[in-house]
N, C-alpha and C positions, 0 to 999 in steps of 0.2 A: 479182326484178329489176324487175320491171311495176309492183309495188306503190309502189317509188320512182318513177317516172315518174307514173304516178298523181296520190301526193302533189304533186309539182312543180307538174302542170298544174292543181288545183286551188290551189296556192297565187297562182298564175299565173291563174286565172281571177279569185280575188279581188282582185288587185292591179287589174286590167285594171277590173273592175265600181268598186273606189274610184277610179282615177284619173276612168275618165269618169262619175262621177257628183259627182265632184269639181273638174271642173273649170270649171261653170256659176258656183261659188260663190267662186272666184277669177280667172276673165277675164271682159273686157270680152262685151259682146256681139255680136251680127252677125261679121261677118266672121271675126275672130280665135278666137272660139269654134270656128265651122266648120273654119277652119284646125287648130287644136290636135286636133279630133277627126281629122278626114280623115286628118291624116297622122300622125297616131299609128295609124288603121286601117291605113292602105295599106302606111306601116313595116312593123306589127307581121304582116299576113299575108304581107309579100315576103319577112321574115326566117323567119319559121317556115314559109314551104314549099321555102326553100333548106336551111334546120335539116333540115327533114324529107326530102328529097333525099338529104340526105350521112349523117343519122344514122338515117336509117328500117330499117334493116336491125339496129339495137339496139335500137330498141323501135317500138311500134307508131308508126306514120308519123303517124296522129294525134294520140299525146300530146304527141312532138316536136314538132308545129304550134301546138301549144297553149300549152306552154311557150316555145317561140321568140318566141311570138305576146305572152305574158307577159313576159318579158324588157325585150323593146323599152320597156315600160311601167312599168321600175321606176324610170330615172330620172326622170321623170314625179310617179311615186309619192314620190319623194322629195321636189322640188320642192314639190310641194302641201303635204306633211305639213311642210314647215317655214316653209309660207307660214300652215299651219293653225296651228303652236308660234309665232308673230311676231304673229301675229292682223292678218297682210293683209288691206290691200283687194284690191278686183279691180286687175287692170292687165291 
């Protein structure tokens, strides 16, 4: 059962490393950059320590943080990835 949480939160960690390693090469910079990280951070650790609250008793409290934490990040991930398949500029 571990093994799948596991997987999750490492799929979930990569998602998390390409969004924001992704996202300098399509927004602007100063402000809106910061904004997009910030709250993609703040999102993603409020949801995955209430994830991990409710679901911590299924698997370890901190995969569920990690994953929750992932989560928040995919639509994100998408956005990029079809900003990268358009060959966007910044905005």
């Amino acid at each position: 059962m571990q093994s799948g949480y596991a997987a999750a939160a490492v799929a979930s960690a990569l998602v998390v490393i390409y969004v924001h390693s992704t996202i300098p090469r399509y927004t602007l910079g100063g402000s809106r950059r910061v904004i997009a990280h910030l709250s993609l951070l703040v999102v993603g650790i409020l949801f995955g320590a209430v994830s991990a609250m409710v679901f911590g008793s299924v698997a370890s409290p901190w995969l569920v943080l990690v994953v929750g934490f992932g989560v928040v990040h995919v639509p994100a991930a998408c956005v990029l990835a079809i900003k990268h398949l358009r060959h966007s500029g910044k905005s």
